[in-house]
ChimeraX commands (.cxc) that place a marker at each C-alpha (Angstrom):
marker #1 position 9.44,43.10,22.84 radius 0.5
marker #1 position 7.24,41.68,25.63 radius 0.5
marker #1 position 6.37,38.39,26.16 radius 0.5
marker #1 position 3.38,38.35,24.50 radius 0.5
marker #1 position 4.53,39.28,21.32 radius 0.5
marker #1 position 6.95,36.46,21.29 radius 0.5
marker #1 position 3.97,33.91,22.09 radius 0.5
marker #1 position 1.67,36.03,19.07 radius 0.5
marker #1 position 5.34,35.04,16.80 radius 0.5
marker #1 position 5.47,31.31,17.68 radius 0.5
marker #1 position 1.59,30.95,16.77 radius 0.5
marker #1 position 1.66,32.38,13.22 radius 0.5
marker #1 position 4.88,30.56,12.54 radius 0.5
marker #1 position 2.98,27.42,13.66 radius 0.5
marker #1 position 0.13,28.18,11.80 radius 0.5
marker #1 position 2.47,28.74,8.52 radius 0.5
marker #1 position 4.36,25.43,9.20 radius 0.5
marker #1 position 0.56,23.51,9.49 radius 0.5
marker #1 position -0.80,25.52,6.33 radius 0.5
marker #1 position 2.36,24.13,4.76 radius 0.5
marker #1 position 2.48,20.56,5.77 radius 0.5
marker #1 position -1.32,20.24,5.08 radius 0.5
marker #1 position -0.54,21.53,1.41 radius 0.5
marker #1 position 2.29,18.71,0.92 radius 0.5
marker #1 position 0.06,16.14,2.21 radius 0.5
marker #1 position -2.44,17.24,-0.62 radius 0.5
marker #1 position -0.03,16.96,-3.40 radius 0.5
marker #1 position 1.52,13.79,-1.98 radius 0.5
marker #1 position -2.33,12.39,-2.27 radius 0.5
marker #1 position -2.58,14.11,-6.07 radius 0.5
marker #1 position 0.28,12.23,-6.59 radius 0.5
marker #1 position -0.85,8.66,-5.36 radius 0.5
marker #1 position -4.10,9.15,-7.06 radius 0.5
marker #1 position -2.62,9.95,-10.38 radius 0.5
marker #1 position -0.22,7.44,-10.18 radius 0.5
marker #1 position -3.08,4.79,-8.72 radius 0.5
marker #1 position -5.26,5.74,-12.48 radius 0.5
marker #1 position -1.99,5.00,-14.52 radius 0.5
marker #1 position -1.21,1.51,-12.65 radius 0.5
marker #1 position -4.60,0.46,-13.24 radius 0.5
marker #1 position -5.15,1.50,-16.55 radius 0.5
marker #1 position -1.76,-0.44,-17.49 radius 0.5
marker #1 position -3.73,-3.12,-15.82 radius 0.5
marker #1 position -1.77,-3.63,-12.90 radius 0.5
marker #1 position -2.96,-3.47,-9.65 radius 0.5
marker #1 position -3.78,0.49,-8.31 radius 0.5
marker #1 position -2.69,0.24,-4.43 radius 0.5
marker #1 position 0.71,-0.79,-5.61 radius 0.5
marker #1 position 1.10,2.93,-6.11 radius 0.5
marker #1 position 1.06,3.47,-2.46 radius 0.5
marker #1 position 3.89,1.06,-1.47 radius 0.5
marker #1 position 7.40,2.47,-1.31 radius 0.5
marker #1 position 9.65,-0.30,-3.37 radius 0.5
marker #1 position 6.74,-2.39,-4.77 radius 0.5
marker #1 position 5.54,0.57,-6.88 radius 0.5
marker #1 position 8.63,0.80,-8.82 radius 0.5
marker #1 position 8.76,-2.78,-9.34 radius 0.5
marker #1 position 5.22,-2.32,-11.12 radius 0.5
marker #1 position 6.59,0.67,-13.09 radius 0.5
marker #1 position 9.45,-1.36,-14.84 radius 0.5
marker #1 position 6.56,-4.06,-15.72 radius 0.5
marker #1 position 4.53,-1.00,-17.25 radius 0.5
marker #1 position 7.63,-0.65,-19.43 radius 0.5
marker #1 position 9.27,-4.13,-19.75 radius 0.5
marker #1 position 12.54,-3.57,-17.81 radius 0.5
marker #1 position 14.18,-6.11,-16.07 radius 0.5
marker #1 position 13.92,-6.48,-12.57 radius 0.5
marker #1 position 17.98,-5.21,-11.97 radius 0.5
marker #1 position 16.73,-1.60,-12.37 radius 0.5
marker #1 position 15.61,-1.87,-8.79 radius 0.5
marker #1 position 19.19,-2.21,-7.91 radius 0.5
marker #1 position 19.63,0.82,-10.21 radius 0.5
marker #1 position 17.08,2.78,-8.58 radius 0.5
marker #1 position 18.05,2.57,-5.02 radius 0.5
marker #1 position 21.95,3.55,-5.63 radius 0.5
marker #1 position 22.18,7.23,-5.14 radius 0.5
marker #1 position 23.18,9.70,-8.09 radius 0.5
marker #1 position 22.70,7.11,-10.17 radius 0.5
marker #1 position 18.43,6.43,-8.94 radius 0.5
marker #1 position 18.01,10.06,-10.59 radius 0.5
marker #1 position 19.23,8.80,-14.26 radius 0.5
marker #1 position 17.39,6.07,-14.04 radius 0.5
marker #1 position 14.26,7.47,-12.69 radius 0.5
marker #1 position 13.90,9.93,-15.34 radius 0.5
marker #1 position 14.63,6.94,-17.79 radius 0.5
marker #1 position 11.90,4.96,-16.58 radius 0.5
marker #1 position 10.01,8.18,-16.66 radius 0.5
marker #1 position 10.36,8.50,-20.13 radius 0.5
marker #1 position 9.23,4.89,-20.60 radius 0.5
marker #1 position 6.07,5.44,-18.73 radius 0.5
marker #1 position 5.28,8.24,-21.12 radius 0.5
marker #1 position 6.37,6.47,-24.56 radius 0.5
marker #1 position 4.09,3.45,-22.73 radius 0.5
marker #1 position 1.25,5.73,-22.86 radius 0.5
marker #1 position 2.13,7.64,-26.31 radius 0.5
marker #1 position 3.46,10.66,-25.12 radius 0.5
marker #1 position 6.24,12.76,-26.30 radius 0.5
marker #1 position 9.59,13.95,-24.76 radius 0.5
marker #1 position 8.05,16.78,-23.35 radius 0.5
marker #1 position 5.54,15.26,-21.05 radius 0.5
marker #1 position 8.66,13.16,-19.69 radius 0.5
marker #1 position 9.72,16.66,-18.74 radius 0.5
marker #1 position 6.42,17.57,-17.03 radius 0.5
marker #1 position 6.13,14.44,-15.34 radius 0.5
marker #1 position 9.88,14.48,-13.75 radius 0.5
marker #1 position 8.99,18.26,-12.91 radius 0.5
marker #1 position 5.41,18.34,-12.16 radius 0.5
marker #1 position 4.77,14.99,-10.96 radius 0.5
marker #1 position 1.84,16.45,-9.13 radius 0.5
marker #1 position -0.17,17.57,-12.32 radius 0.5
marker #1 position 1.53,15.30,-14.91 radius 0.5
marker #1 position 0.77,12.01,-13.63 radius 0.5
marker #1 position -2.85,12.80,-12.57 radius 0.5
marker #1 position -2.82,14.04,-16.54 radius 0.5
marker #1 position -1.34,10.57,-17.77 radius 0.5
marker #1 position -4.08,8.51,-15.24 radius 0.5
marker #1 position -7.26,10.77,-15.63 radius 0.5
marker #1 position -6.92,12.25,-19.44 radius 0.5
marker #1 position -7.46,9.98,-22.51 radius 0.5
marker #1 position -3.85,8.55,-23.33 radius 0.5
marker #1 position -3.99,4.71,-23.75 radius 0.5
marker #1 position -1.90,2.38,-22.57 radius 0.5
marker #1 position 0.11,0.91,-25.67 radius 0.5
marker #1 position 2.58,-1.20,-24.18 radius 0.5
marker #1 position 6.46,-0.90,-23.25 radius 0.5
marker #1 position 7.91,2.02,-24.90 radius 0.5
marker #1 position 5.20,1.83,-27.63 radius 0.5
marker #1 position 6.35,5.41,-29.18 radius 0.5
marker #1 position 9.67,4.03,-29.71 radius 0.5
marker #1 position 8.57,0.77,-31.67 radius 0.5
marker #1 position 6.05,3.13,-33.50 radius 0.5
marker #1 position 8.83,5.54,-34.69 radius 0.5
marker #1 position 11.93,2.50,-34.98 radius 0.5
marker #1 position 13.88,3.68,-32.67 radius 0.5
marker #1 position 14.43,7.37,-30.51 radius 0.5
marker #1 position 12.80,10.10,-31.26 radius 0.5
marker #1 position 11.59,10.80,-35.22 radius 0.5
marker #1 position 14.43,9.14,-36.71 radius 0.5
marker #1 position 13.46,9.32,-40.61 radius 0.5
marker #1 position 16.29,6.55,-41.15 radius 0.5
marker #1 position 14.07,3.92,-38.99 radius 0.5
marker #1 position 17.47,2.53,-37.87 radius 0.5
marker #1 position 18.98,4.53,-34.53 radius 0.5
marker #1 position 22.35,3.15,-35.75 radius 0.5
marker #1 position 22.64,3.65,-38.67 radius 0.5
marker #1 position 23.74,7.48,-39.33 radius 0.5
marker #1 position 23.83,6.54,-43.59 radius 0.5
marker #1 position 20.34,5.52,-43.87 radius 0.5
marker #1 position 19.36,2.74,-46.31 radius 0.5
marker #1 position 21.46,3.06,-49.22 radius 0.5
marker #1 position 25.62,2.92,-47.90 radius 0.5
marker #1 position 24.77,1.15,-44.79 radius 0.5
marker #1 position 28.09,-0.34,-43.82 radius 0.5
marker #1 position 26.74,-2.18,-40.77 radius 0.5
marker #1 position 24.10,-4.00,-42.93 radius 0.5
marker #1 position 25.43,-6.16,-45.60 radius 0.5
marker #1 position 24.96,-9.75,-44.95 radius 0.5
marker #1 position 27.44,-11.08,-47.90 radius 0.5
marker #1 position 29.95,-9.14,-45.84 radius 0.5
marker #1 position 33.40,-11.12,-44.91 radius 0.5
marker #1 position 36.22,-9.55,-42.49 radius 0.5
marker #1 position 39.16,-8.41,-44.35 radius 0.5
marker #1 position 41.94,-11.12,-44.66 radius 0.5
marker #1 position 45.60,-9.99,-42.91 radius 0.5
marker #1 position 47.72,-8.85,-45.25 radius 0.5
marker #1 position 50.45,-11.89,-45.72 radius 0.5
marker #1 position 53.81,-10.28,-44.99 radius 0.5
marker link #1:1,2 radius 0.2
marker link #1:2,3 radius 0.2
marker link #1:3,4 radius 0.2
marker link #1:4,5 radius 0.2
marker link #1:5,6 radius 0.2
marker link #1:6,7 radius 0.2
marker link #1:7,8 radius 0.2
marker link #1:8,9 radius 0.2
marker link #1:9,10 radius 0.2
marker link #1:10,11 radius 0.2
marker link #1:11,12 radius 0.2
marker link #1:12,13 radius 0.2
marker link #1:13,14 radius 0.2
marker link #1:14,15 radius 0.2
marker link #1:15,16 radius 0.2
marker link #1:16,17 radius 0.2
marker link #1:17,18 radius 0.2
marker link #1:18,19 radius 0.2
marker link #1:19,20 radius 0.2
marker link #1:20,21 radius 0.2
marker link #1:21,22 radius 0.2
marker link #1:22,23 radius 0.2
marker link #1:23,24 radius 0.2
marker link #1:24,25 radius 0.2
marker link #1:25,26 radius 0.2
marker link #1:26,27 radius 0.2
marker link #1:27,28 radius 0.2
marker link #1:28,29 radius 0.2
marker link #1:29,30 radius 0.2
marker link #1:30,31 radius 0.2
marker link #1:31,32 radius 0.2
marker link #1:32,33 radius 0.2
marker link #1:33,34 radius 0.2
marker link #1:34,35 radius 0.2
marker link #1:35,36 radius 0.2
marker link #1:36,37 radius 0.2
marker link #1:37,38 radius 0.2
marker link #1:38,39 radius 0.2
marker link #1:39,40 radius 0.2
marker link #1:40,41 radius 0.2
marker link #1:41,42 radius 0.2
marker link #1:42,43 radius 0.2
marker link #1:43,44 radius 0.2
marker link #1:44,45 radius 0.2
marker link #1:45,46 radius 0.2
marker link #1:46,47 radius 0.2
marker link #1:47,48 radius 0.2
marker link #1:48,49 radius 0.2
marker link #1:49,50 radius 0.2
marker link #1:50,51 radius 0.2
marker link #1:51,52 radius 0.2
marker link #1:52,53 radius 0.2
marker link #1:53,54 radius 0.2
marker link #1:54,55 radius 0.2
marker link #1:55,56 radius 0.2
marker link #1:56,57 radius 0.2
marker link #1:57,58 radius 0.2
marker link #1:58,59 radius 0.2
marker link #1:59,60 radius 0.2
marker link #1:60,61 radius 0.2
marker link #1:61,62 radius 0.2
marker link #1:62,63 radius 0.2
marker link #1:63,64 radius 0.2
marker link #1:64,65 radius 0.2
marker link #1:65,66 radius 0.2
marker link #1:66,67 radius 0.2
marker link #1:67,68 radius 0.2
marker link #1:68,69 radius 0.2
marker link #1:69,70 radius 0.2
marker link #1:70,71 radius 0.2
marker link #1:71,72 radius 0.2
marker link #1:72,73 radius 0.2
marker link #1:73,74 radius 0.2
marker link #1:74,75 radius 0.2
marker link #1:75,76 radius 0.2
marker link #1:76,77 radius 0.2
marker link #1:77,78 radius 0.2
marker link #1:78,79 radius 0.2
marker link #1:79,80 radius 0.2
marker link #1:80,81 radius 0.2
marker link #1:81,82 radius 0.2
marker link #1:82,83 radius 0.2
marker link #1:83,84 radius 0.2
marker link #1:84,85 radius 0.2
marker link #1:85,86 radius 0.2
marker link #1:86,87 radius 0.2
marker link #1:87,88 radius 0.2
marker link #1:88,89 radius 0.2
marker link #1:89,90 radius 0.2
marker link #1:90,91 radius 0.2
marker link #1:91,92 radius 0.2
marker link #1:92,93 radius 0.2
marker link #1:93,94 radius 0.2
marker link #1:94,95 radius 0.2
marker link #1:95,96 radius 0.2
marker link #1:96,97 radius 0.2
marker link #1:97,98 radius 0.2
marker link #1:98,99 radius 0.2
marker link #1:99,100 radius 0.2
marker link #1:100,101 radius 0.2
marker link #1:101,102 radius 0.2
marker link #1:102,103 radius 0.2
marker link #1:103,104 radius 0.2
marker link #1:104,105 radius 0.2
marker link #1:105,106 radius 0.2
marker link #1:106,107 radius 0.2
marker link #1:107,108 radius 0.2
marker link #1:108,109 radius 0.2
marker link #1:109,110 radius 0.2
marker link #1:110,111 radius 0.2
marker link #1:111,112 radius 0.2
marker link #1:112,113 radius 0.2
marker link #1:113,114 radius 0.2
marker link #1:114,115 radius 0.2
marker link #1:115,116 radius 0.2
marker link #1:116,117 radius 0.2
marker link #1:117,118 radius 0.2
marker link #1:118,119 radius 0.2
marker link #1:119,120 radius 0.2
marker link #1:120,121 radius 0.2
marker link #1:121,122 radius 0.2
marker link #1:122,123 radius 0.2
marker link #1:123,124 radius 0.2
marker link #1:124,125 radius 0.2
marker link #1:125,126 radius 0.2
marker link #1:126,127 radius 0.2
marker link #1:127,128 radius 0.2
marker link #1:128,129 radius 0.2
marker link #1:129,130 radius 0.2
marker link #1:130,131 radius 0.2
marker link #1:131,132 radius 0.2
marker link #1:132,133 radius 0.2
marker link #1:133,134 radius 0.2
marker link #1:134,135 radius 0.2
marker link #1:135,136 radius 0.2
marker link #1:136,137 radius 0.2
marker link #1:137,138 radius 0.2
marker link #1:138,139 radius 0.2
marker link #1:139,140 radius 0.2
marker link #1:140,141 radius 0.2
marker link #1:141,142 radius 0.2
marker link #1:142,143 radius 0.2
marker link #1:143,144 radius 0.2
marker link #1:144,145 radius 0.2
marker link #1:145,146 radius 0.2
marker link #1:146,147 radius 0.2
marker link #1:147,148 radius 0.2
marker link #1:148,149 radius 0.2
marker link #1:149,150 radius 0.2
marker link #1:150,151 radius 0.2
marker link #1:151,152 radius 0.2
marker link #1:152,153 radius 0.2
marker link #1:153,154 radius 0.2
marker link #1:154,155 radius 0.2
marker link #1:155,156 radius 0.2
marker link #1:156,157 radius 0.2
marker link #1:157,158 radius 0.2
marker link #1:158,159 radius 0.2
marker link #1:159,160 radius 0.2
marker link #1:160,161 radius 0.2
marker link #1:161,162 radius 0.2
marker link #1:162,163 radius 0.2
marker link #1:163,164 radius 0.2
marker link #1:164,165 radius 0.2
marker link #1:165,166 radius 0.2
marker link #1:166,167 radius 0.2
view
């Protein structure tokens, strides 16, 4: 190997390296953009998107979480629970299912452009949830209550704790 071909190695690996870095950029700016549409169409200011901490304050107004999730959020191991969470609460906010949760935590690039430039609706914090009563399509309309309506243990107002037995 001579020392050209060394110097004809370093400028196609530094042409791969810009060709990649130029391709992050764009999907960084896909991402901003799509998450710019969704902050204004919750009516919330769109260049909060592109400001690091302030952006995830605007999220948990989207959804109507209290402020301590920023704590939450910035603790590692933990942030990724939550984030996905909050995901979730984004979609539900905008009537989506489950499933879009799972394209927006692993296409975040195509998912949130989707949720800011397609026809969902904003609906308010975790509107799917109050629409269905509760997680998911509970047919019981109660999330804690495993008996439904009729036998509901947890439910009975005229209810008095049991007396000690008198020894």
């Amino acid at each position: 190997m001579n020392e050209y071909e060394s110097y004809e190695s370093s400028g196609i690996a530094a042409g791969i390296g810009a060709g990649v870095i130029i391709i992050y950029l764009a999907i960084i700016v896909v991402l901003i953009v799509g998450m710019w549409k969704v902050f204004e169409k919750a009516g919330k200011p769109g260049w909060a998107a592109i400001i690091p901490i302030y952006n995830l304050i605007i999220l948990l107004e989207i959804v109507g979480k209290p402020m301590i999730w920023i704590l939450w959020l910035l603790i590692p191991c933990v942030n990724i629970v939550f984030m996905v969470w909050l995901y979730n609460l984004v979609s539900k906010s905008f009537g989506k299912s489950e499933g879009f949760t799972v394209g927006m935590v692993i296409f975040p690039f195509i998912f949130w452009p989707l949720l800011g430039f397609g026809s969902a609706k904003y609906l308010g914090p975790s509107a799917a949830e109050a629409q269905n009563g509760g997680f998911g399509n509970n047919p019981f309309n109660n999330p804690n209550n495993p008996f439904g309506n009729q036998n509901n243990p947890f439910n009975n107002p005229n209810d008095t704790p049991p007396t000690p037995p008198v020894v």
